[in-house]
N, C-alpha and C positions, 0 to 999 in steps of 0.2 A: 314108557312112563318115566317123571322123573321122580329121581331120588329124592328123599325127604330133604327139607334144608333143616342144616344142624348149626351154621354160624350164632351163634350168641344175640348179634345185629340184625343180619339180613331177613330184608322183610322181601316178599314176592307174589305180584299178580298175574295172576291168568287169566283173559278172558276166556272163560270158555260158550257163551251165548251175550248177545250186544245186540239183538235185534225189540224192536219197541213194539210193545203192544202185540204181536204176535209172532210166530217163527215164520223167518224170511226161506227163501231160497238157498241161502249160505249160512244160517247162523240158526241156532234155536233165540230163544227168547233171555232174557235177564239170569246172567250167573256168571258169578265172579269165585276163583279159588285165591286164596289169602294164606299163605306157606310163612310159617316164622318159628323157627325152633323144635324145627320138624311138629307141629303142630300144623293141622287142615282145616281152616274154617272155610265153610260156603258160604257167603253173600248171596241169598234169593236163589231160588232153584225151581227157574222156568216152564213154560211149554215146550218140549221137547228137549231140555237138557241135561236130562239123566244121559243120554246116549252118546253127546259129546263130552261129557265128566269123564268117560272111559277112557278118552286117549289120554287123559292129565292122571289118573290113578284109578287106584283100585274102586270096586265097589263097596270096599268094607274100611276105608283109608281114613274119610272123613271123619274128624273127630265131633263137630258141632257145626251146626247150620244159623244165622240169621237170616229172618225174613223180614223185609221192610213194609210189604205190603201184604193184604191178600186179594189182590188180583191175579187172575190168573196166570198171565204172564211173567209173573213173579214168585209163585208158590205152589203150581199144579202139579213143578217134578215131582215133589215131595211126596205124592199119592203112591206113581212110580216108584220113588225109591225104597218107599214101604214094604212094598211085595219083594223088594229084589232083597234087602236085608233080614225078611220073615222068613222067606223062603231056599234061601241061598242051601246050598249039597250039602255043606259042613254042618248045618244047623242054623237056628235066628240066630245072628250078630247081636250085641248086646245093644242093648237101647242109646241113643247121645241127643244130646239137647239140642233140640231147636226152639232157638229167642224169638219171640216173633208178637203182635199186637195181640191184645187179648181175642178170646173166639176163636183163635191159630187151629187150633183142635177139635172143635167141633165143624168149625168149616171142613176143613180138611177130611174131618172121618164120614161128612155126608157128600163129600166128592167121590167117594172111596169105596163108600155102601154101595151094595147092589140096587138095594132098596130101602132108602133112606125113611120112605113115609113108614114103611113096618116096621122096621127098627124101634122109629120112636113111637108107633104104637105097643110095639111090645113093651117100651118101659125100660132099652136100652142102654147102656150105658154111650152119653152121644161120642166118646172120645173111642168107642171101641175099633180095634181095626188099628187106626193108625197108632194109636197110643202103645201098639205092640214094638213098633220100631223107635221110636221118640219120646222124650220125655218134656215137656213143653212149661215154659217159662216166659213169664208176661214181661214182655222189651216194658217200659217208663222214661220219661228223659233223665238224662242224665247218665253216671257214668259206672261200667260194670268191668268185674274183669270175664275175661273169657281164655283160657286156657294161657299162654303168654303175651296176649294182647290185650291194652286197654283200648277197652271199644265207647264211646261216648254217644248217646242218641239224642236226635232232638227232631220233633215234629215236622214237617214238610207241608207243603201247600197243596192238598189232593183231597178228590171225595170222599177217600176213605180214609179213615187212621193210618197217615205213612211214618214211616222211619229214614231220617238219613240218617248215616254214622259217619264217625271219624275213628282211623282204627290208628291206634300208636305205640311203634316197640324198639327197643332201642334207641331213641332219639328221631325216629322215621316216623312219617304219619303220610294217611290215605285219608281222604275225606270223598264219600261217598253221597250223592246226590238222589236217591232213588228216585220216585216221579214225583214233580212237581210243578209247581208255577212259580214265579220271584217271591223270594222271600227272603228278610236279613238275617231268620235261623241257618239257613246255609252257607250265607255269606261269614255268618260266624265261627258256624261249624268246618269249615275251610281254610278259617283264618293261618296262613303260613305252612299250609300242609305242601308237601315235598310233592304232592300228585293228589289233582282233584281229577276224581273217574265223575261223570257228568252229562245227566239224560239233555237229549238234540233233539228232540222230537220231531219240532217244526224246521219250517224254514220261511223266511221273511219272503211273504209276495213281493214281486218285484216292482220297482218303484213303490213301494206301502209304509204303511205303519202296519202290522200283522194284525188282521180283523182274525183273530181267533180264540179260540174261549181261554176265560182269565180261571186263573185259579187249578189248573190242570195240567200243562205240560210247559217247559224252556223251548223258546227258541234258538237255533244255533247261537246265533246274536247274543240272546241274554244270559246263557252259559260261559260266555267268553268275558262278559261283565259280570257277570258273578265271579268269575275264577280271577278278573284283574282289579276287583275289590278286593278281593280276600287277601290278595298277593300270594297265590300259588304256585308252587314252583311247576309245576308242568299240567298241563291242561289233556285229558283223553276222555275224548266225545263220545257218549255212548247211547243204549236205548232207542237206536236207529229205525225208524221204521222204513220196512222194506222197499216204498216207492219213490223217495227221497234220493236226489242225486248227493252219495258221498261226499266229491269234490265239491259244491256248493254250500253242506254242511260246513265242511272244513273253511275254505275261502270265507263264509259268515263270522264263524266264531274269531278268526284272524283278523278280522275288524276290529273286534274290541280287545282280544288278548293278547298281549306282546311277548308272552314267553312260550315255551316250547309246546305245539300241539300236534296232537292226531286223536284219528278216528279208530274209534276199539274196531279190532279185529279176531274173529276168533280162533285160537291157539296161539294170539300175543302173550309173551314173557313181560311181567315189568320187571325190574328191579325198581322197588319204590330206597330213595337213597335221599341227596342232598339237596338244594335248592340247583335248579340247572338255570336259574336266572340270567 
């Protein structure tokens, strides 16, 4: 595992899941760790990524969690990680905040229930269960601190209440894409960031204009225009779904994007740092 980062500056990404809409073969689902001042914040904590969180740290490490969304794909670890902080040998771990849309907590504690419909006939409390390990705080746009990072939200193009953010510390910033469709909130929320991490979902039919539904996911194509709107300094493609040929993704968004890309991988180190213009 690594060491915490203690630099003053350095900001640091892990992918630790990058697969879209459900867990692949090689990756769990949506989860990013964000290291800065020896502080651990989680980005979304997927379908099956409690289990690769473990090569990058402890189970007890995390200091705070955001969730952008609550699909599952993006917030079912958190059920997982519930039990594993309640129940841990040494005793429960103390509770830490997860930011996330409102409802964050009762969604979550009837993923969690055994049996959700008694619960709320008994007249339960709906947060119970999870609200043992978390303490839950309604994301808003706009801009908050989180431990030593100024994290910035603004709504995204999806069926449900989404969250992108932009995380900034030290003069470094991450602008984060969660799912979406085109929209000029993330073109803004990207504006000049050092690394836009950024859902691929699709990939353009060949020969087409992409007949697929508006309002819901980027195309490689339109992530690579988004990110050369913005003028970001490094482009990393992520929210892959499993049947999509990688290199194709990649080769789309390098149509529109002139400056440095790749496809998230997981157990990629970033150092998020200067413009690599």
């Amino acid at each position: 595992m690594a060491a915490r980062l203690v630099d003053a500056r350095e900001v640091r990404l892990t992918i630790v899941g990058c697969s879209g809409s459900f867990p692949g073969p090689d990756s769990a689902a949506s989860c990013y760790l964000v290291e800065a001042e020896g502080f651990r914040l989680l980005i979304d904590l997927g379908s099956g990524a409690l289990g690769a969180l473990q090569r990058y740290c402890g189970l007890a490490d995390i200091d705070a969690v955001c969730v952008s969304h609550l699909h599952a794909d993006h917030c079912l670890g958190l059920c997982d990680y519930c039990v594993a902080r309640v129940i841990h040998p040494d005793g429960p771990r103390p509770r830490i905040p997860v930011y996330g849309p409102a409802q964050a907590a009762v969604r979550l504690a009837r993923a969690l229930a055994a049996d959700p419909a008694a619960d709320e006939q008994r007249g339960a409390d709906p947060g119970r269960g999870i609200t043992d390990a978390f303490s839950f705080e309604t994301i808003t746009p706009g801009t908050m601190r989180i431990g030593p990072l100024r994290v910035t939200a603004a709504l995204m193009d999806h069926p449900v209440e989404t969250f992108g953010f932009r995380l900034e510390h030290g003069g470094r910033s991450l602008a984060y894409s969660a799912d979406t469709g085109e929209t000029d909130a993330l073109t803004g929320l990207a504006r000049g960031a050092d690394v836009l991490l950024c859902e691929a979902s699709f990939v353009t039919p060949a020969g087409e204009e992409p007949a697929l539904p508006e309002n819901l996911h980027l195309t490689a194509r339109q992530a690579g225009q988004q990110a050369e709107r913005a003028g970001a300094g490094r482009l990393v493609l992520t929210h892959l779904v499993p049947w999509n040929d990688k290199s194709r993704t990649l080769a789309e968004a390098g149509q529109a994007f002139g400056g440095p890309l790749s496809v998230a991988v997981p157990g990629a180190r970033i150092d998020v740092d200067g413009p690599r213009r």
